[in-house]
C-alpha positions, 0 to 999 in steps of 0.5 A: 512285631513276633510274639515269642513264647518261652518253650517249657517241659512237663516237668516245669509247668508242674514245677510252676502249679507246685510252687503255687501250692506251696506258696499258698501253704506258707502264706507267701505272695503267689500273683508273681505266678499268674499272667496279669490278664490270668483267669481263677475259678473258684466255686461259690466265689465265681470267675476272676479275669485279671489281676485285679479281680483274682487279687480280690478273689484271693483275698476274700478266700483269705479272709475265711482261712487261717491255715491251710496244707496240702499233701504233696505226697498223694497228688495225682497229676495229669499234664497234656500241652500247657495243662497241669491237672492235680488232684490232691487233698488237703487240711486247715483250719478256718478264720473262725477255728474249725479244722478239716482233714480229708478222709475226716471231714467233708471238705478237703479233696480238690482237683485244680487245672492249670493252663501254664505258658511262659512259666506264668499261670494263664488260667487256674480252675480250682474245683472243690466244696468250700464249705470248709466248715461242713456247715452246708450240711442240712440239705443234703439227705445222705449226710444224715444217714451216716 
């Protein structure tokens, strides 16, 4: 038995990394996205292989956020095969009630790579500080020069 591959351009991989960011903003499920063997990074949390383990990483980063907002107008994109790489910033407000803005606070600027195939996410690396909070801020000497 051939395996197919559905043919897709630039322009509909960054359609499918796009629609994600905008899911995530509304609250609106996302995992009809990803391949159910996909693979999400996320920093602290570690590496979720498989629907079930990016369900709970989604989750618990859920867990620490009420809202969240990216700023579509300001992303920089990279594309190269089935990689999107987007580069952006965003604001929020965590679970417990502290708002971040990038440019004001320390968190906020985040890149995230893409492997997408077959309009489904086949890996998602999501690379930024999750201290949202700007509560891991004591072990690092520069933060308290400013």
């Amino acid at each position: 038995m051939a395996l197919s591959q559905q043919s897709m351009t630039d322009e509909q991989r960054k359609c499918v990394a796009l629609e994600y960011l905008k899911r995530l903003d509304r609250g609106e499920g996302i995992f009809d996205l990803f391949a159910d063997d996909a693979q999400v990074y996320f920093p602290k949390w570690g590496l979720a292989t498989g629907r079930r383990e990016y369900e709970r990483l989604f989750a618990d980063l859920g867990s620490i956020l009420k809202s969240i907002s990216h700023d579509y107008a300001y992303f920089n994109y990279i594309m190269q095969g089935d990689f999107v790489v987007v580069e952006g910033t965003s604001s929020g407000m965590t679970a417990d009630g502290v708002e971040w803005h990038a440019g004001v606070t320390h968190a906020g600027r985040w890149c995230d790579v893409f492997e997408i195939r077959d309009f489904k996410i086949q890996r998602v690396f999501i690379y930024l500080d999750p201290d949202y909070a700007g509560a891991d801020t004591a072990r690092y000497p520069w933060l308290r020069q400013r």
